[in-house]
N, C-alpha and C positions, 0 to 999 in steps of 0.2 A: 504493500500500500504506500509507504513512503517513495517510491519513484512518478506516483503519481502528483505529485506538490512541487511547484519549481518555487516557492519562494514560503512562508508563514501565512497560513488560511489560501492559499493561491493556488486552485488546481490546474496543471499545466495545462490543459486542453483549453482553460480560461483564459489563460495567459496567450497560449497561442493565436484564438480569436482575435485577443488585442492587438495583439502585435500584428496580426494580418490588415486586421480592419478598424481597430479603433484607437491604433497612437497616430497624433498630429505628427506633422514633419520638425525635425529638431536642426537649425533655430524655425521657431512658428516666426513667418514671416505674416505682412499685412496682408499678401494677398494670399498666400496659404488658408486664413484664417476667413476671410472672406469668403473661399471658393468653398469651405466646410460650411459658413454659416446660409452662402446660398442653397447648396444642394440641401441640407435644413428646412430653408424654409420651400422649396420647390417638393421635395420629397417626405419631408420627414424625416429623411435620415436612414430611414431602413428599421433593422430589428431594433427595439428596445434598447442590448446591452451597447451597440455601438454608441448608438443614440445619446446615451448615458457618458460612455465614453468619452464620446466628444465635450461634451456640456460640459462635465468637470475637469476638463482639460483647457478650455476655454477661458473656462471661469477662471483658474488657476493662473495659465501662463499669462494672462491678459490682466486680471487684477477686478474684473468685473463682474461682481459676485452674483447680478441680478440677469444676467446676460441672455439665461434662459426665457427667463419671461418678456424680455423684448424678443425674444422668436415668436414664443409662444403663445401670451397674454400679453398684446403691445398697448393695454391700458389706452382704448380709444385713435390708436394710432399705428397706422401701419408704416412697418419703418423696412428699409430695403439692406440687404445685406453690408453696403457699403457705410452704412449710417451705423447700425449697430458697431461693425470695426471702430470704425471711426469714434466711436461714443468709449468704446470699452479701452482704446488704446490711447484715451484722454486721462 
């Protein structure tokens, strides 16, 4: 059982997902971050754990903690990929 964990709580098949499909490119550049948050709001993003992926990866490398909910819940206001970047890398 223990070859099955690459890291503490982290089953590798979990990990491996990530690493396919849900780590941003390292350095998150602005337009890297951008072309994440359009196909977001164009798609959804796909399954859940990417999805998830992305957002706290987002939130993290960029500093803006609420980032999600301008995808998602734009509080009266639809706001376009380029605006959210722009907002979070303020």
């Amino acid at each position: 059982m223990r070859e099955r964990w690459a890291n503490l709580g982290v089953a590798a098949e979990d990990y491996l997902d990530y690493v396919r499909s849900g780590r941003l490119p390292d350095p998150l550049t602005k337009d890297a971050a951008t072309e994440v948050v359009r196909t977001l709001l164009a798609t959804g993003g796909g399954d859940e754990r990417t999805v998830s992926w992305w957002l706290d990866s987002l939130a993290r490398r960029t500093g803006c903690l609420h980032i999600s909910e301008m995808i998602y819940w734009p509080a009266g206001r639809s706001w376009t990929a380029e605006e959210i970047i722009d907002h979070a890398w303020s």
